[in-house]
Structures are given as structure tokens and as C-alpha cells.
C-alpha positions as CSV (number, residue, x, y, z in Angstrom):
1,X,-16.9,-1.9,16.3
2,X,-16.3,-0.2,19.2
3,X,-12.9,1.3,20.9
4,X,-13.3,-2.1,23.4
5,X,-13.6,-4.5,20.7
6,X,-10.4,-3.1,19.0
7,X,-7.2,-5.5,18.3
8,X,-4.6,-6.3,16.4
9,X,-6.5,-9.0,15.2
10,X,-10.4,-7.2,15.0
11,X,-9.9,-4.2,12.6
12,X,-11.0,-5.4,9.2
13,X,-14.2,-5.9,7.7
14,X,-15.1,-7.0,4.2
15,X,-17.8,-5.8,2.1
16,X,-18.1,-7.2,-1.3
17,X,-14.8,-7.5,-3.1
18,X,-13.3,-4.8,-0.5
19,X,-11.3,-5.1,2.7
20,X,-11.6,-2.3,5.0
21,X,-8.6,-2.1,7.8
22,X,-8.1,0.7,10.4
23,X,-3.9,1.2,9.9
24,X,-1.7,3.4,12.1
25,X,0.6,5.3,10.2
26,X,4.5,5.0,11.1
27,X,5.4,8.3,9.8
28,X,2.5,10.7,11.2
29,X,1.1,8.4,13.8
30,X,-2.7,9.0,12.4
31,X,-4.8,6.6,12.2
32,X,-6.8,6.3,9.0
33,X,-8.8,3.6,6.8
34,X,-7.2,1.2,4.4
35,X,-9.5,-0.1,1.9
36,X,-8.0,-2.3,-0.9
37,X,-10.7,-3.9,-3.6
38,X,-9.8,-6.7,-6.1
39,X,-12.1,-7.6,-8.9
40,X,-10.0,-11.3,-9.3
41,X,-8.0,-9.2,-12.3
42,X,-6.7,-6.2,-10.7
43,X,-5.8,-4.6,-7.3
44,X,-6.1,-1.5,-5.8
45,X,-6.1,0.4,-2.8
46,X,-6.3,3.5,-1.3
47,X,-6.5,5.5,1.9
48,X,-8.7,7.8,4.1
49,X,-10.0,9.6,7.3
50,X,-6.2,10.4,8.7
51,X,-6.8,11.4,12.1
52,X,-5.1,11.7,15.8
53,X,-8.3,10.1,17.2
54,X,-8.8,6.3,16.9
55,X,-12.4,6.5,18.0
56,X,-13.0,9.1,15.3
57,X,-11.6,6.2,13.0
58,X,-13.8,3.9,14.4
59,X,-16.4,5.8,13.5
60,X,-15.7,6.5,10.0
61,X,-15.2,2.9,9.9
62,X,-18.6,1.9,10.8
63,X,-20.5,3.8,8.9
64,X,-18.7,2.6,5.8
65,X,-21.4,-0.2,4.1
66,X,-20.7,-0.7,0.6
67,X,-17.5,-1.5,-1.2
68,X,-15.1,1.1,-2.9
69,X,-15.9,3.4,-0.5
70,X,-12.9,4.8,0.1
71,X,-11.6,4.1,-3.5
72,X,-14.1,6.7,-4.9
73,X,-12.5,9.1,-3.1
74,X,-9.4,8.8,-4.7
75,X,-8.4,12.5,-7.0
């Protein structure tokens, strides 16, 4: 993806049993990377790579290319 091609409606990409979306956050207006991962039986989700720069999200975001990438960083 590049900073052209992003919309509303192109900022997920599923990989596997994850969906990855670049978010804007309300609060701190970063932008970061959503991932959320269901196995059919559970959920779960977690967030990544907060930053002021969209096109540093976009990159993060591209070179994610497996699922649970960003649930394995969870603490």
C-alpha cells in the first residue's frame, strides 16, 4: 500500500485468520496498526506502531506477512 492508495475503504489486509487495519486514534491522534485474529472459538486483538506519521504506518504495515504479528507483541 502506498500513501496514494490510502482510504477509508483500503486500509485492511488479511493474512491467515488475522485482519490487519491502519486506525487513527481519537485520543492521541497517532496512527498505529490494529490487528485482531480469531481462531472460529476466540477473539483477540491488539495494537502497534503508534506514530504521528501515516506513511511510517504504511510502512510497518507492509512489511507485516504472517498472522499474529502484532499479537506476539503483546506484554
Amino acid at each position: 500500500m502506498t500513501i496514494n492508495e490510502f482510504e477509508t475503504h483500503n486500509r485492511d489486509k488479511r493474512i491467515g485468520n488475522s485482519l490487519y487495519r491502519i486506525c487513527k486514534s481519537m485520543e492521541t491522534k497517532k496512527w498505529y496498526i490494529l490487528e485482531l485474529y480469531s481462531d472460529e472459538f476466540n477473539w483477540v486483538g491488539y495494537k502497534a506502531h503508534f506514530k504521528d506519521s501515516l506513511i511510517e504506518v504504511i510502512d510497518a504495515f507492509n512489511r507485516i506477512t504472517t498472522e499474529k504479528e502484532i499479537i506476539s507483541l503483546r506484554p
